[in-house]
Structures are given as C-alpha cells and as structure tokens.
CHARMM-style PDB file with segment names, atoms N, HN, CA, C and O in Angstrom:
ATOM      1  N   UNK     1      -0.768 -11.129  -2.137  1.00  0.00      PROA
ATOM      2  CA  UNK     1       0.002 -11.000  -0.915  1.00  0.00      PROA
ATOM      3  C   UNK     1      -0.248  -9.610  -0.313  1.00  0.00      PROA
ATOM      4  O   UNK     1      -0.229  -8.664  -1.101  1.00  0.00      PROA
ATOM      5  N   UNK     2      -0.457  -9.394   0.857  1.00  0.00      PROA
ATOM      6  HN  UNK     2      -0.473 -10.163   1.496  1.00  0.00      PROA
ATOM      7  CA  UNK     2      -0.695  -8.308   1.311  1.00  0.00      PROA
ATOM      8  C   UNK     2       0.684  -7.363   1.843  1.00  0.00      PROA
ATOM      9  O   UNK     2       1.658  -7.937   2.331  1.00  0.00      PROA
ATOM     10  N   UNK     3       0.650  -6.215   1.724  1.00  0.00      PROA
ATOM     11  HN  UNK     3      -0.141  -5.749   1.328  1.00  0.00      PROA
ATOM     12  CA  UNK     3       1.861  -5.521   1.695  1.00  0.00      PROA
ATOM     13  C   UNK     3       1.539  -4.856   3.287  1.00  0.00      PROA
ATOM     14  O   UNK     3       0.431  -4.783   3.819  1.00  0.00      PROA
ATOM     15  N   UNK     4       2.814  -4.421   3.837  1.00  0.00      PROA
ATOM     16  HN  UNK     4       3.714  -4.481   3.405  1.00  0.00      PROA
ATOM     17  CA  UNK     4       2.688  -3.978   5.418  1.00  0.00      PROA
ATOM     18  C   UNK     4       4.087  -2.989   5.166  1.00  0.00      PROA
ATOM     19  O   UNK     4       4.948  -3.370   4.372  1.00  0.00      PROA
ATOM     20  N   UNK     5       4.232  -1.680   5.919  1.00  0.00      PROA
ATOM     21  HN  UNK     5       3.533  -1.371   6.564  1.00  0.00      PROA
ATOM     22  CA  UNK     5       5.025  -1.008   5.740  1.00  0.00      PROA
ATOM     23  C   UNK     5       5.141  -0.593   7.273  1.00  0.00      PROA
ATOM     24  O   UNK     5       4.280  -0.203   8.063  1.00  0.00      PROA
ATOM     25  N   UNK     6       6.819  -0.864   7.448  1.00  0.00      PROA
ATOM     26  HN  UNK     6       7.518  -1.180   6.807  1.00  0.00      PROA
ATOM     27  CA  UNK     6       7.347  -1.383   9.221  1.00  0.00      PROA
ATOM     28  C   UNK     6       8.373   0.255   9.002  1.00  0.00      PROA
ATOM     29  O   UNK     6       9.471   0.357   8.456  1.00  0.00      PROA
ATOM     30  N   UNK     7       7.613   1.252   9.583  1.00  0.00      PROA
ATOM     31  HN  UNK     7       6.721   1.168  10.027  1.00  0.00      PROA
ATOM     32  CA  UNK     7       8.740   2.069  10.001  1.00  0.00      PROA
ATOM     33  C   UNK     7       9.969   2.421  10.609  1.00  0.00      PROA
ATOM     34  O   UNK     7      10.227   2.237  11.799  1.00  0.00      PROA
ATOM     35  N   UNK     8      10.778   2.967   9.709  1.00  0.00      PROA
ATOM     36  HN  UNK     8      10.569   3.116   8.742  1.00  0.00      PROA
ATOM     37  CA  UNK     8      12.413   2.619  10.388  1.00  0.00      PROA
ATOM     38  C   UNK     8      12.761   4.069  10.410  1.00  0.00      PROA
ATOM     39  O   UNK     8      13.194   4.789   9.510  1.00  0.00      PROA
ATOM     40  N   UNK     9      12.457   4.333  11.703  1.00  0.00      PROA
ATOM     41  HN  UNK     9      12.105   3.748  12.434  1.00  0.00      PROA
ATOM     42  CA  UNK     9      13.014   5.654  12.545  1.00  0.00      PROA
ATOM     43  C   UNK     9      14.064   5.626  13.071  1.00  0.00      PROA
ATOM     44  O   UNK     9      14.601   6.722  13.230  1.00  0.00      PROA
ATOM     45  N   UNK    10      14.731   4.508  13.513  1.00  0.00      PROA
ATOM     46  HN  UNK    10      14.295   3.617  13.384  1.00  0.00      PROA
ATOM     47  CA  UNK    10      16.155   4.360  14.106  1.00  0.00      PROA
ATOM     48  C   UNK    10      15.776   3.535  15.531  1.00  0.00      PROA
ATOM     49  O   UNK    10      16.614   3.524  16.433  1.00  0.00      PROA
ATOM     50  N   UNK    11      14.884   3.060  15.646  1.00  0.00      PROA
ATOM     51  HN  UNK    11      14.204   3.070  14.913  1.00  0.00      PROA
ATOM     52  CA  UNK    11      14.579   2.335  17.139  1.00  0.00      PROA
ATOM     53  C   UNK    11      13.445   1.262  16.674  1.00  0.00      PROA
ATOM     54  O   UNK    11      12.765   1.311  15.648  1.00  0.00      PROA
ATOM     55  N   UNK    12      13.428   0.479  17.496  1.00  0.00      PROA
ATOM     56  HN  UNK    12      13.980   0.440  18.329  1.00  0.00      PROA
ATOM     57  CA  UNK    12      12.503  -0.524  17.566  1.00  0.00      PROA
ATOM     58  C   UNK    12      12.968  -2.032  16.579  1.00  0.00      PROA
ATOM     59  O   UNK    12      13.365  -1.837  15.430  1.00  0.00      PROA
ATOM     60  N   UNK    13      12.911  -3.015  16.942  1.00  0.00      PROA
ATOM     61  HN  UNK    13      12.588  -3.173  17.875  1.00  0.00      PROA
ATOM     62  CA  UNK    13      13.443  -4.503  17.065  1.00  0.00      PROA
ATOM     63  C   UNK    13      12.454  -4.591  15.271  1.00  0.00      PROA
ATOM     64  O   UNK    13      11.366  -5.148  15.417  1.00  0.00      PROA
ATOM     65  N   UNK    14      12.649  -4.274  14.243  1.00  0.00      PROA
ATOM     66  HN  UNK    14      13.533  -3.822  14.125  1.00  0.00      PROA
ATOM     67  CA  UNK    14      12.384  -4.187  12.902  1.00  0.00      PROA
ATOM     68  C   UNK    14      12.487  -5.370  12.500  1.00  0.00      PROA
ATOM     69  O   UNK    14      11.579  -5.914  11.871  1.00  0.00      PROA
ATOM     70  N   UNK    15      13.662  -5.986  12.813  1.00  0.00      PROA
ATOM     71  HN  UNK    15      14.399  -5.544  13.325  1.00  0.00      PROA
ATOM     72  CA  UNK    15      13.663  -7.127  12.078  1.00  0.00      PROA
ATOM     73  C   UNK    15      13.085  -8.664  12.578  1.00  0.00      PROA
ATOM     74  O   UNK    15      12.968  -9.655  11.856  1.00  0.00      PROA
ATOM     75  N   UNK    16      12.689  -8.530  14.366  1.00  0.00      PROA
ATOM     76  HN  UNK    16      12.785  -7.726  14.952  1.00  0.00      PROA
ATOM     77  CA  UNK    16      11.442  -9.765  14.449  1.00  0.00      PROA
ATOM     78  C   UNK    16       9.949  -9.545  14.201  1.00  0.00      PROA
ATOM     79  O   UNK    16       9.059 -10.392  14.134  1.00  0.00      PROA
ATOM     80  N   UNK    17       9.866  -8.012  14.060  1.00  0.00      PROA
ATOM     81  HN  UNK    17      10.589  -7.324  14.115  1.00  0.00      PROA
ATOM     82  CA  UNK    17       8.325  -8.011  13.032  1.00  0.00      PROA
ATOM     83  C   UNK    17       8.429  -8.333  11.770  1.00  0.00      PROA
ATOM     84  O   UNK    17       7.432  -8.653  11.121  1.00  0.00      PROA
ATOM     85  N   UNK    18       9.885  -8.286  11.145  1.00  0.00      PROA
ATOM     86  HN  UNK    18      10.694  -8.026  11.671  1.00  0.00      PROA
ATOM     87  CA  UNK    18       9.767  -8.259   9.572  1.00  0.00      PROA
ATOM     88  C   UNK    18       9.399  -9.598   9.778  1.00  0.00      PROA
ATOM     89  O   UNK    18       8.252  -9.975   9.541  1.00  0.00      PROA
ATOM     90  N   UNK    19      10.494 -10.541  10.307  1.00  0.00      PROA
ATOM     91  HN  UNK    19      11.426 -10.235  10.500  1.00  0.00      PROA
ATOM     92  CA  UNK    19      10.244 -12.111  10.233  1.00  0.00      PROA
ATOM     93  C   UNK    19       8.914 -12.682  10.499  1.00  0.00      PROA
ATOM     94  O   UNK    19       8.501 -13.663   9.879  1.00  0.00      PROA
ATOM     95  N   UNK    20       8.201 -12.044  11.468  1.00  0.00      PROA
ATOM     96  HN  UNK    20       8.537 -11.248  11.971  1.00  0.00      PROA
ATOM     97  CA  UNK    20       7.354 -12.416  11.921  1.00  0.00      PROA
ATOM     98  C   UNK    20       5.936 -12.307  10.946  1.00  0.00      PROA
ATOM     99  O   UNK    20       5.083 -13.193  10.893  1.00  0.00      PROA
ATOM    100  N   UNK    21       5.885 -10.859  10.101  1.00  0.00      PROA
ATOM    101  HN  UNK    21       6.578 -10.139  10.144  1.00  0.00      PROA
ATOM    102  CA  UNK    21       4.864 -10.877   9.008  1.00  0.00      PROA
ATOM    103  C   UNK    21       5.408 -11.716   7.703  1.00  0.00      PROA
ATOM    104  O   UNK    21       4.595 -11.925   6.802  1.00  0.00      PROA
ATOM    105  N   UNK    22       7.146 -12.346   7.528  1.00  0.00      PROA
ATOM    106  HN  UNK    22       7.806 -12.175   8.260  1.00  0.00      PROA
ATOM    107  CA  UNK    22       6.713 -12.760   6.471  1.00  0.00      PROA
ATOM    108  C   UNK    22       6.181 -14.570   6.645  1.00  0.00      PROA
ATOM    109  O   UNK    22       5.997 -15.365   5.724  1.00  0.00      PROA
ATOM    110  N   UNK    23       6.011 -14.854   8.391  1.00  0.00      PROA
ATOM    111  HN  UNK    23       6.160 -14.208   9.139  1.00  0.00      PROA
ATOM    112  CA  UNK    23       5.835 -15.920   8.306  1.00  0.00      PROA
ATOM    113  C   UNK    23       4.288 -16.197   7.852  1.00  0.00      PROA
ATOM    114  O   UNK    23       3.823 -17.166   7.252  1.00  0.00      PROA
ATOM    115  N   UNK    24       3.577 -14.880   8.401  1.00  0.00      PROA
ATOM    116  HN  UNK    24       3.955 -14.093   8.889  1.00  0.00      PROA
ATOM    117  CA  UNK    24       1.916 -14.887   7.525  1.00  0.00      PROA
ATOM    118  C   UNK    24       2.012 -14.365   6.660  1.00  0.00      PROA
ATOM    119  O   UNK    24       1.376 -13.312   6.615  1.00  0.00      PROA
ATOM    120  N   UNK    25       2.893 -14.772   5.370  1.00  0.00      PROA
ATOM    121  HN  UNK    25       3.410 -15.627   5.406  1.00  0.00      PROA
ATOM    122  CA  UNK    25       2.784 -14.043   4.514  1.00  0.00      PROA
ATOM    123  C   UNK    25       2.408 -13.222   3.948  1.00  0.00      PROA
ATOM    124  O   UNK    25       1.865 -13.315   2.847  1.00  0.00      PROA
ATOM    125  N   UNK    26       2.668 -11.925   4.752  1.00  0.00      PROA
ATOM    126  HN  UNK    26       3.109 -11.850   5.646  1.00  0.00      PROA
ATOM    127  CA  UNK    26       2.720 -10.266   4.298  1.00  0.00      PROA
ATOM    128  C   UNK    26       4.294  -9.787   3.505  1.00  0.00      PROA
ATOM    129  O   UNK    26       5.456 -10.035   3.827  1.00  0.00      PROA
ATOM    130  N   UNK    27       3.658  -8.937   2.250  1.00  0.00      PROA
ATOM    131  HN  UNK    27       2.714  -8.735   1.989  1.00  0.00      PROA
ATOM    132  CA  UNK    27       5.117  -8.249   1.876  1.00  0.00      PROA
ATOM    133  C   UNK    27       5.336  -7.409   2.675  1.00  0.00      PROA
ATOM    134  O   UNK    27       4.414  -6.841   3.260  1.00  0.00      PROA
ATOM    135  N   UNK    28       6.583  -7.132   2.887  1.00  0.00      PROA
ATOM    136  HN  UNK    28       7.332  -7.594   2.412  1.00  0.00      PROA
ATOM    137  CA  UNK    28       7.086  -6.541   4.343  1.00  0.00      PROA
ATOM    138  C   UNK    28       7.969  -5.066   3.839  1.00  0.00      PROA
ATOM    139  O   UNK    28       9.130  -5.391   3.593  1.00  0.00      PROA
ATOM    140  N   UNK    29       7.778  -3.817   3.660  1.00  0.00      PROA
ATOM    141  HN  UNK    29       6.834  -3.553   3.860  1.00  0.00      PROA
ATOM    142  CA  UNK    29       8.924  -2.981   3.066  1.00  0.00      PROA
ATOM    143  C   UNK    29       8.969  -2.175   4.331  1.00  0.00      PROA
ATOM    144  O   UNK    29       8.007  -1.837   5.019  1.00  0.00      PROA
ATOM    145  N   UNK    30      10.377  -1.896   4.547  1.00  0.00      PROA
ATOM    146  HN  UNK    30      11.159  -2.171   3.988  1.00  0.00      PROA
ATOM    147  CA  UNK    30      10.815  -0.930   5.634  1.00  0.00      PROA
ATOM    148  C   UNK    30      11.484   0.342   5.421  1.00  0.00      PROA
ATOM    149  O   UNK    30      12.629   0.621   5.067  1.00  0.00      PROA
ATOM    150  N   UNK    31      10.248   1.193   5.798  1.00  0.00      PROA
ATOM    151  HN  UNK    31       9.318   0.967   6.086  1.00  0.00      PROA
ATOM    152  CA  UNK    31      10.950   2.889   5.382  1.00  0.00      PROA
ATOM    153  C   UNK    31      11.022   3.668   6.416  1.00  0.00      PROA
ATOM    154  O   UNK    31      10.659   3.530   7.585  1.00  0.00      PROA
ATOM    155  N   UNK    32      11.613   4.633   5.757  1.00  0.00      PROA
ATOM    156  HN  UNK    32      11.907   4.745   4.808  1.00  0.00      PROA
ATOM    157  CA  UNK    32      11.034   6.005   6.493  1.00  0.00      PROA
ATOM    158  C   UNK    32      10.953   6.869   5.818  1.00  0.00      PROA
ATOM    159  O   UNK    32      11.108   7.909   6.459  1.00  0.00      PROA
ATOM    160  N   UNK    33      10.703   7.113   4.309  1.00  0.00      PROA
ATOM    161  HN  UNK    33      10.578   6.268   3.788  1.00  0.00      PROA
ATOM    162  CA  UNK    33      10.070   7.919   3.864  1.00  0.00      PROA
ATOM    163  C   UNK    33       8.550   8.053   3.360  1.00  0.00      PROA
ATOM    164  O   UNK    33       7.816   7.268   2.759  1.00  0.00      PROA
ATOM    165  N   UNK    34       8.356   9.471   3.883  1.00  0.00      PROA
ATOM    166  HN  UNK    34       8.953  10.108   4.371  1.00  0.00      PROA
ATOM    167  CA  UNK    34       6.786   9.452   4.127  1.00  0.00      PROA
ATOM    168  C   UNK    34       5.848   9.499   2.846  1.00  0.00      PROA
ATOM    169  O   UNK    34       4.632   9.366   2.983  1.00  0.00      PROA
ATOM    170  N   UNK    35       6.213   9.620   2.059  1.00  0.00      PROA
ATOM    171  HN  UNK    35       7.201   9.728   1.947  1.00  0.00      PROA
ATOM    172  CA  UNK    35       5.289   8.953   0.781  1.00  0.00      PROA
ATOM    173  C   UNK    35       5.613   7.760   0.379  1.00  0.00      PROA
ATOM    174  O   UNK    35       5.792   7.510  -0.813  1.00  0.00      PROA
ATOM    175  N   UNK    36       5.721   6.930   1.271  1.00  0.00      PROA
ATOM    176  HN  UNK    36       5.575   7.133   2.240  1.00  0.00      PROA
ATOM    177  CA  UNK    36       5.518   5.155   0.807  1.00  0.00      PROA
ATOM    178  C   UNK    36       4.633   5.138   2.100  1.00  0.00      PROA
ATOM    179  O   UNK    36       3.702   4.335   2.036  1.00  0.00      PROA
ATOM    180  N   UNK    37       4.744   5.954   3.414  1.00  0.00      PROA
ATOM    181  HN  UNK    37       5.501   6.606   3.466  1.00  0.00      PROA
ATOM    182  CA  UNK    37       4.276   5.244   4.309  1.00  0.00      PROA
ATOM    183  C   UNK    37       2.262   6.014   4.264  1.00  0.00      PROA
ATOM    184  O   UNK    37       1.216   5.661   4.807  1.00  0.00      PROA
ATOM    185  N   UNK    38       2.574   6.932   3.493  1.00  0.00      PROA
ATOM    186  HN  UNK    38       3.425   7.220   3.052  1.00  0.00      PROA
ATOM    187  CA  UNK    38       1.214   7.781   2.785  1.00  0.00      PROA
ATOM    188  C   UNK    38       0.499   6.753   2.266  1.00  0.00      PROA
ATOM    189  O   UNK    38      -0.694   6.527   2.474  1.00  0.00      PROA
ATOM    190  N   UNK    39       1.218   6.157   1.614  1.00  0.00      PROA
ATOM    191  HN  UNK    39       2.187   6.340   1.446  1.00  0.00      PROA
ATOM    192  CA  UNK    39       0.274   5.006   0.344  1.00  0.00      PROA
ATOM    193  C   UNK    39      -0.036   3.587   0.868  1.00  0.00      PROA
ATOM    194  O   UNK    39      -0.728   2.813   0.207  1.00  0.00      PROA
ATOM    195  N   UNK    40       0.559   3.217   2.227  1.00  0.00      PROA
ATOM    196  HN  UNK    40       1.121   3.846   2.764  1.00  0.00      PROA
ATOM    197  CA  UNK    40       0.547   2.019   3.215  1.00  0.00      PROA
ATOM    198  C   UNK    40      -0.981   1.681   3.215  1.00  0.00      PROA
ATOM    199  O   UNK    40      -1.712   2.381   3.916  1.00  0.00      PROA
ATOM    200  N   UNK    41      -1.449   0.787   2.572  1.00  0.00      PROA
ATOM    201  HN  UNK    41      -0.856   0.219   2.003  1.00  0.00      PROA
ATOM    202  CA  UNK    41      -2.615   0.314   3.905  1.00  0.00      PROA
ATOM    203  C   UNK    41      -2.249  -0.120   5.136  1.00  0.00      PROA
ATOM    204  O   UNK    41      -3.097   0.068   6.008  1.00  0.00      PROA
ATOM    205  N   UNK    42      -1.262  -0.633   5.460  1.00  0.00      PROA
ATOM    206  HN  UNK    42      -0.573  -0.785   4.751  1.00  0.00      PROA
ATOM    207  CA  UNK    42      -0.755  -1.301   7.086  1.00  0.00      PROA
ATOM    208  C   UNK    42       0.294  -0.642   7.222  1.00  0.00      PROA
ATOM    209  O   UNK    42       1.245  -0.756   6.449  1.00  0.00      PROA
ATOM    210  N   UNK    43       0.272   0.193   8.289  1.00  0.00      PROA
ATOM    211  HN  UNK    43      -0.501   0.286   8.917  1.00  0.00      PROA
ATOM    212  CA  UNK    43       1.515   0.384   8.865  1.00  0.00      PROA
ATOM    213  C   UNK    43       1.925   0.157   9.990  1.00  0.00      PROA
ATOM    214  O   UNK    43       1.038   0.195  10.842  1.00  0.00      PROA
ATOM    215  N   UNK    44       3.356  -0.165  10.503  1.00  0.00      PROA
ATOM    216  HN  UNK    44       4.077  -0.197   9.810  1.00  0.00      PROA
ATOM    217  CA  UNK    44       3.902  -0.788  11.869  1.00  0.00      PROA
ATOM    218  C   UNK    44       4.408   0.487  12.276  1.00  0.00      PROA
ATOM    219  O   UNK    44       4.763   1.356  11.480  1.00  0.00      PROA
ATOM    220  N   UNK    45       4.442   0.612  13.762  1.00  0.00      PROA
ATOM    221  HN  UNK    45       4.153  -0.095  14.409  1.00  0.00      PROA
ATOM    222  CA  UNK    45       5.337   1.491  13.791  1.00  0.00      PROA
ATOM    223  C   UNK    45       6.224   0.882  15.391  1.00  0.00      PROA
ATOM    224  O   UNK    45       5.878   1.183  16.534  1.00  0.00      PROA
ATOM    225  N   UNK    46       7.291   0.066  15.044  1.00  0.00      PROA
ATOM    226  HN  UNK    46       7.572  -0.179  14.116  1.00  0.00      PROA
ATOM    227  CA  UNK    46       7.720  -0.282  16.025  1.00  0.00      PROA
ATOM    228  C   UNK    46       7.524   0.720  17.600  1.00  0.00      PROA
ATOM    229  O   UNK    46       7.565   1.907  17.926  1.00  0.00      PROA
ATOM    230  N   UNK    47       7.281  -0.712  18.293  1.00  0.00      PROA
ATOM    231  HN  UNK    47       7.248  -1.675  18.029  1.00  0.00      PROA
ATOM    232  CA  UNK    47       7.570   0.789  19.579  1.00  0.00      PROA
ATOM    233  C   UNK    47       8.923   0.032  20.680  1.00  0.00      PROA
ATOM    234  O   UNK    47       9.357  -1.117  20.592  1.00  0.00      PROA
ATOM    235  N   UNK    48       9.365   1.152  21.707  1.00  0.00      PROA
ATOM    236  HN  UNK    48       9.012   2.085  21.778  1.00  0.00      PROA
ATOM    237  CA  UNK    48      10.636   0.631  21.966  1.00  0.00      PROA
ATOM    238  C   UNK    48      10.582   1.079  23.529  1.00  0.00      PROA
ATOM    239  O   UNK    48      11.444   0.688  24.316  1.00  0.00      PROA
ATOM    240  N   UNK    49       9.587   1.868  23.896  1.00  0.00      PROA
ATOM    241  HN  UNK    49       8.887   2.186  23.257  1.00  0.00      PROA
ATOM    242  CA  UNK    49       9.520   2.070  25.051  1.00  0.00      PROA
ATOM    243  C   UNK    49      10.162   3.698  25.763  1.00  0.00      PROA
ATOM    244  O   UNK    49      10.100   4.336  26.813  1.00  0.00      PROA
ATOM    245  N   UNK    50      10.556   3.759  24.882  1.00  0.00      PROA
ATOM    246  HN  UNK    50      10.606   3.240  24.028  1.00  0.00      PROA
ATOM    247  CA  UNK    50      10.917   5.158  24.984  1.00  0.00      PROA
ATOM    248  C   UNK    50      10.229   6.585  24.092  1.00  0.00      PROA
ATOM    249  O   UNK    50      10.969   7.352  23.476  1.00  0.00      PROA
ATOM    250  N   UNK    51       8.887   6.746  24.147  1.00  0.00      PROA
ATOM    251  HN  UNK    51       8.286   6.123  24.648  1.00  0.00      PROA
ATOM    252  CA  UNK    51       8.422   7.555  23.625  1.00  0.00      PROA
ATOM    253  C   UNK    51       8.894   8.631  23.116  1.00  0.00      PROA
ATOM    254  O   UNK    51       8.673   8.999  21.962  1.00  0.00      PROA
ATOM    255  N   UNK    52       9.860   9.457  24.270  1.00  0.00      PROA
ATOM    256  HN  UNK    52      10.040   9.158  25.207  1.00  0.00      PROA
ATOM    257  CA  UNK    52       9.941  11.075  23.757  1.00  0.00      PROA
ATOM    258  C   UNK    52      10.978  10.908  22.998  1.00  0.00      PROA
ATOM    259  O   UNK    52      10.863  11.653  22.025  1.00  0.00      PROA
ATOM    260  N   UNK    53      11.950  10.290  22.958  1.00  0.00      PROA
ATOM    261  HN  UNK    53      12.044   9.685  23.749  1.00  0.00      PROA
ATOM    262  CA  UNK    53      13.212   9.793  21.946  1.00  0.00      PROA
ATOM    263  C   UNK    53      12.551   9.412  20.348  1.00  0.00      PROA
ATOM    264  O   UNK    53      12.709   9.988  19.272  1.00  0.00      PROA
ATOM    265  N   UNK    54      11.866   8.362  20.665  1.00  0.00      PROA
ATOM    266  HN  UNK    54      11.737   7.894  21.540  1.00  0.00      PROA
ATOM    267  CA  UNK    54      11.442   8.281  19.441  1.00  0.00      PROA
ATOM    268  C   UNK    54       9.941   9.371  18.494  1.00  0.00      PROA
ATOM    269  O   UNK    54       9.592   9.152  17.334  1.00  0.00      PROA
ATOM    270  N   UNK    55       9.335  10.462  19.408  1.00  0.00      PROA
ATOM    271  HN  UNK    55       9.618  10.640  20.350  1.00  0.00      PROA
ATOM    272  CA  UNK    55       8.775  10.780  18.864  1.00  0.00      PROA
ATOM    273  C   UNK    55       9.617  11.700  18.362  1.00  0.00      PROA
ATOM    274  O   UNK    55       8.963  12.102  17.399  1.00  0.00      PROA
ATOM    275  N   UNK    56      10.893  12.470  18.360  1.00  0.00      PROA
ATOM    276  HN  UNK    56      11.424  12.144  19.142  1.00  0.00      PROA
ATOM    277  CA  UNK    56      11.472  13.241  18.091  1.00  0.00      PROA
ATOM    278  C   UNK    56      12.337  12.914  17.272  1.00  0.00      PROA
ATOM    279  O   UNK    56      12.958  13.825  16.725  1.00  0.00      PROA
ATOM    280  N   UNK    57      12.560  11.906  17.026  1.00  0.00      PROA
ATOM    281  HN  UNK    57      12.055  11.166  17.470  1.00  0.00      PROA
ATOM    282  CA  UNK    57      13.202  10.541  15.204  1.00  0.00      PROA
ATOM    283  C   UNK    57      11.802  11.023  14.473  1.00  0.00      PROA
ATOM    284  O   UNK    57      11.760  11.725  13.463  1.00  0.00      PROA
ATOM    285  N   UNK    58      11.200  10.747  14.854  1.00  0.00      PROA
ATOM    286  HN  UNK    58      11.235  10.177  15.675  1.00  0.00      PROA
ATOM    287  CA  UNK    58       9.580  11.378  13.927  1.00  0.00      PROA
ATOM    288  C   UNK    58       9.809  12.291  12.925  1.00  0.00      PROA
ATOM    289  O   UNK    58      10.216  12.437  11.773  1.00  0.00      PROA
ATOM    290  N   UNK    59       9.300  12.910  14.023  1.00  0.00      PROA
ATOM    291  HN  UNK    59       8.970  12.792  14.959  1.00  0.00      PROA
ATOM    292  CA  UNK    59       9.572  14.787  13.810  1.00  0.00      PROA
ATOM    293  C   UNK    59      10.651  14.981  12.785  1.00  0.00      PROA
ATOM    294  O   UNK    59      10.346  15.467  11.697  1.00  0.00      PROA
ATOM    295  N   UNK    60      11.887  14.639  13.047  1.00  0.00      PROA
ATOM    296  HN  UNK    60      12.136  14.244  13.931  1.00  0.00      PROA
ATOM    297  CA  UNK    60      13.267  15.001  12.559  1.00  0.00      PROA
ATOM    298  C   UNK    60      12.726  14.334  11.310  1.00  0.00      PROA
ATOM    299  O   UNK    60      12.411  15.276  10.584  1.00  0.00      PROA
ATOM    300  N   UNK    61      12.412  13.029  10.586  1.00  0.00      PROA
ATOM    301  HN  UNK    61      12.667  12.263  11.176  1.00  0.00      PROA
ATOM    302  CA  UNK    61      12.725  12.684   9.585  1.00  0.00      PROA
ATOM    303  C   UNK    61      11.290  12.953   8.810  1.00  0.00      PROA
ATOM    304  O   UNK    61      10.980  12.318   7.802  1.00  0.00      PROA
ATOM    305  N   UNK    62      10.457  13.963   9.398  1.00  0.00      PROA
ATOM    306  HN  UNK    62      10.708  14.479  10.217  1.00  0.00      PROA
ATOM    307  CA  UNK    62       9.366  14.245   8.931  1.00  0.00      PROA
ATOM    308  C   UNK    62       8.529  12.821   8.459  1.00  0.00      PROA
ATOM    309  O   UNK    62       8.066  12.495   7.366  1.00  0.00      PROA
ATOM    310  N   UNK    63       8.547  12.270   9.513  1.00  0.00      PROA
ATOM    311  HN  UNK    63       8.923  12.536  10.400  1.00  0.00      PROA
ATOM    312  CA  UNK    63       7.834  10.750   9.191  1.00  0.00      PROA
ATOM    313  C   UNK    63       5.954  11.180  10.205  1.00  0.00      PROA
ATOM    314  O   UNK    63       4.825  10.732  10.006  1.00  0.00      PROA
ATOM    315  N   UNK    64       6.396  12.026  11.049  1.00  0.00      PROA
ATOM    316  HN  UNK    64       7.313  12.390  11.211  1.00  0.00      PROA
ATOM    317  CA  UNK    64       5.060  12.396  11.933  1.00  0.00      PROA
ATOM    318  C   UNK    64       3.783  13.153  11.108  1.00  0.00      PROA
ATOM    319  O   UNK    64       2.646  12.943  11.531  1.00  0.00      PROA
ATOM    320  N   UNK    65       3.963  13.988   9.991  1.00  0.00      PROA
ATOM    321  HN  UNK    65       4.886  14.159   9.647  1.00  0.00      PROA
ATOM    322  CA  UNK    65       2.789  14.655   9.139  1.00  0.00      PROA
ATOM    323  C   UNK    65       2.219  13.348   8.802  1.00  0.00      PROA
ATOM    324  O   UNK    65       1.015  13.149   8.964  1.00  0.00      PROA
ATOM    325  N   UNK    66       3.065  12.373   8.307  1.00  0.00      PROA
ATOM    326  HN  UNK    66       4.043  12.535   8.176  1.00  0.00      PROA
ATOM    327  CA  UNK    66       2.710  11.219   7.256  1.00  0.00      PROA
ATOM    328  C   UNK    66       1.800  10.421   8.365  1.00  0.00      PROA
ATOM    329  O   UNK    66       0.673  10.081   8.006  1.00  0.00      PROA
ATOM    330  N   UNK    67       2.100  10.202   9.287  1.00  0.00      PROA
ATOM    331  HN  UNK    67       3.016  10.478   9.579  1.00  0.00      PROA
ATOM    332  CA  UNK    67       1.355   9.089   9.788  1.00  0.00      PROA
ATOM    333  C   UNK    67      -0.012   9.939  10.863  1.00  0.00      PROA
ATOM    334  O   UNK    67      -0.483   9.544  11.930  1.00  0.00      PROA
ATOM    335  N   UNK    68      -0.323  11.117  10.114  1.00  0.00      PROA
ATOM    336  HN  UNK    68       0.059  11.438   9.247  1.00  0.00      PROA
ATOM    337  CA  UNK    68      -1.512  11.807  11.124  1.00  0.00      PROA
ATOM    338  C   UNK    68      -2.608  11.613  10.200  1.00  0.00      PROA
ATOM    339  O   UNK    68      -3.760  11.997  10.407  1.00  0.00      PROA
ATOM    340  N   UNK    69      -2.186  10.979   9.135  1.00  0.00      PROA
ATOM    341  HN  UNK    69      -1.250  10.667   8.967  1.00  0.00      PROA
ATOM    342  CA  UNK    69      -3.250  10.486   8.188  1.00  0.00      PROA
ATOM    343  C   UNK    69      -4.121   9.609   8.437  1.00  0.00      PROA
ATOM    344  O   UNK    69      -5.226   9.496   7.907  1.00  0.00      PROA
ATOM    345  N   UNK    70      -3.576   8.856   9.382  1.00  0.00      PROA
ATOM    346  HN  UNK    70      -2.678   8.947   9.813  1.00  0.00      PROA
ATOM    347  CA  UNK    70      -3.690   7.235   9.872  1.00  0.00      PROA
ATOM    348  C   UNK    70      -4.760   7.933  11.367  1.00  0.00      PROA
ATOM    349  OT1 UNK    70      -5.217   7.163  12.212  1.00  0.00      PROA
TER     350      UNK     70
END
C-alpha cells in the first residue's frame, strides 16, 4: 500500500483528500510534524486559497524547512 502524508497546518479541506486517497488505496497519515513529512515519499499539501495566511501556519509550525527538501 502506498503511504501519502496530507499536511495539517490548520487550513485546507484534509479530510476529502484523506477520503479521496483512501478510495485508491493510499495509506493516508496527517501531520504537521516535520520529520514524518522529511521521510514522506508523497506529500499533500492542501491548498485553500489563501496563500500568505497559510504560508505563515508554515513558518510558525516550522513545517516550511521540511518541505524545501521536496
């Protein structure tokens, strides 16, 4: 089963991507800490339409170093 890691910054509709990867059966884990999302081969990163709000949930939960990997 392939694993997918759906970032949870505090915005973005999380739970019709969760549903939605486990209908193609992907394991689905939802974080925001940045050494699970380090070790991700797939990562989601909901988007919500409001960029500068959510890039600054980033920042704050130090989720932004982690995903410059990507």
């Amino acid at each position: 089963m392939k694993e997918v890691v759906i970032i949870n910054y505090g915005s973005g509709n999380i739970f019709s991507i969760t549903s939605a990867l486990k209908k193609l059966n992907y394991k689905v884990i939802i974080s925001n800490n940045p050494e699970e999302i380090i070790k991700a081969n797939i990562v989601i990163l909901p988007g919500v339409g409001a960029y500068k709000h959510a890039m600054k949930q980033l920042i704050k939960m130090n989720i932004d170093e982690a995903l410059s990997i990507f």
